[in-house]
C-alpha positions as CSV (number, residue, x, y, z in Angstrom):
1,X,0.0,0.0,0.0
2,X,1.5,3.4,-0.8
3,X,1.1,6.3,1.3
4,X,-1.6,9.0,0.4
5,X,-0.8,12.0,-1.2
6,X,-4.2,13.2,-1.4
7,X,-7.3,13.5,1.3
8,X,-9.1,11.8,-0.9
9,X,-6.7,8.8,-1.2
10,X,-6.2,8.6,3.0
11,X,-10.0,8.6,2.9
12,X,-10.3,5.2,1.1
13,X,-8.3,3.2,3.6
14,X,-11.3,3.4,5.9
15,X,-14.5,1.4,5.7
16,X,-17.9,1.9,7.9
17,X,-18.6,3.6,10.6
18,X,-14.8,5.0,10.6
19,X,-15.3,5.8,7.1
20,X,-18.9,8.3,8.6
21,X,-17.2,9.8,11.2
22,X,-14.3,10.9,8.7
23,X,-16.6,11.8,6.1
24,X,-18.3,13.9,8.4
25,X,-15.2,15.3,10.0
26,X,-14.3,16.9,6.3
27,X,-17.5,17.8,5.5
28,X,-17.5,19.8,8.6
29,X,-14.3,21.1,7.5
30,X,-14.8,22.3,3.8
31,X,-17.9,24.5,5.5
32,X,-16.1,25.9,8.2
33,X,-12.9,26.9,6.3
34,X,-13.9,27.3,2.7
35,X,-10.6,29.0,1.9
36,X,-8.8,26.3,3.8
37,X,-6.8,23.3,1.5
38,X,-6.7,19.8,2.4
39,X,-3.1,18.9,2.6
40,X,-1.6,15.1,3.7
41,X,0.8,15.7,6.6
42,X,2.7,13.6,8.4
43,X,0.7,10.6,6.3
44,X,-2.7,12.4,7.5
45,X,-4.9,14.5,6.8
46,X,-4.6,18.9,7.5
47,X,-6.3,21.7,6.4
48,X,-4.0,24.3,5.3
49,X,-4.5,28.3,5.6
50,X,-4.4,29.8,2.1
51,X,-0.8,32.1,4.4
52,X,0.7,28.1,4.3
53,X,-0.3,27.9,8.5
54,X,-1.9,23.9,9.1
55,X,-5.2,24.8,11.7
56,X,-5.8,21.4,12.3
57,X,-5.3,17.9,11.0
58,X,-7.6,14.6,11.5
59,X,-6.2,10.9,11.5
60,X,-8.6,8.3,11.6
61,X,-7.1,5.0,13.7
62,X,-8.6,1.4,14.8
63,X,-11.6,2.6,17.1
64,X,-11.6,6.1,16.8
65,X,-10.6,9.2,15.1
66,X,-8.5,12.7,16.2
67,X,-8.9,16.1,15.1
68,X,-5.9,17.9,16.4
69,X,-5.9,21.3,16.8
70,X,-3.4,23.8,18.5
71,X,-3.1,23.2,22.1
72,X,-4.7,26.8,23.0
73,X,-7.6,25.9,20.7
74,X,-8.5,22.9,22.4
75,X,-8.2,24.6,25.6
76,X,-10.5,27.5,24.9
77,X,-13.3,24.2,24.5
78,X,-12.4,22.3,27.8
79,X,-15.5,22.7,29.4
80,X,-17.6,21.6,26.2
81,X,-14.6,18.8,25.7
82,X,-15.3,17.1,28.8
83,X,-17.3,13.9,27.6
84,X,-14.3,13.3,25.5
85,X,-10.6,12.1,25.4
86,X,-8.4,14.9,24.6
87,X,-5.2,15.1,24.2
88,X,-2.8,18.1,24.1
89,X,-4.7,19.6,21.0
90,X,-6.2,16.4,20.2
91,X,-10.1,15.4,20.5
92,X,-10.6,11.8,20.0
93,X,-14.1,10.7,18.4
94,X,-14.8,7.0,18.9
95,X,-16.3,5.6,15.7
96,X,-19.9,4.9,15.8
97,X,-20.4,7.7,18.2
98,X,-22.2,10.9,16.6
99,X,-20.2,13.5,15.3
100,X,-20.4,16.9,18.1
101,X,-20.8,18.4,14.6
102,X,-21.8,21.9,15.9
103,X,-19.1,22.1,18.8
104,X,-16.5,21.0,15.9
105,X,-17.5,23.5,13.6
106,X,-17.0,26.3,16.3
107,X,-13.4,25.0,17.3
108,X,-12.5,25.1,13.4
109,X,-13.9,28.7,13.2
110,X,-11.8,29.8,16.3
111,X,-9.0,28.3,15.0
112,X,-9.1,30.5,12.2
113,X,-9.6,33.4,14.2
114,X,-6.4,32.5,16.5
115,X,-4.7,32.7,13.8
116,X,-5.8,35.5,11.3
117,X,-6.0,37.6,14.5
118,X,-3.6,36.7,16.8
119,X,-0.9,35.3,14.6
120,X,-1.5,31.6,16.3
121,X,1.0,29.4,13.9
122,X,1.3,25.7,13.9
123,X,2.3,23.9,17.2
């Protein structure tokens, strides 16, 4: 198997209810950061600022799924985050779970925020 070099390409190693939840991930991603390009990095996917700054990546594993944003990001969520397993910037989404579609969409928005406002790079 070769490694992806397109979203689209990571996408079709996953089958089911990994395959939803990652589906719905992007989806979620493509509306909250239009101007945003999906990138492979680090063999996963990232959404790229059109100024070349990642805002946050997804990797989709075994049982679960993690969108990884900057550690402040996931920090300014930690009292909505509590249900979940987070990481340093990461939120883990077990598959089969819903998507928290609405809280997703609102840390991808302040991520762009942090860092069209506040200069927030990359980790």
């Amino acid at each position: 198997m070769s490694k992806p070099t397109t979203v689209d390409e990571y996408l079709e190693d996953f089958a089911g209810p990994g395959r939803e939840l990652l589906d719905q991930v992007c989806a979620l991603a493509r509306a909250a950061v239009p101007d945003a390009t999906g990138a492979i990095k680090w063999g996963h996917p990232a959404w790229v600022h059109p100024s070349g700054t990642i805002l946050f990546a997804l990797s989709g594993h075994k049982q679960h799924a993690n969108v990884v944003f900057t550690p402040s990001t996931r920090e300014a969520f930690d009292a909505e985050l509590t249900p979940f397993e987070t990481g340093k910037g990461s939120v883990k989404l077990p598959y089969g779970e819903p998507v928290p579609a609405e809280l997703l969409g609102r840390m991808m928005a302040y991520r762009v925020r942090e860092h069209e406002v506040d200069g927030v790079k990359w980790m």
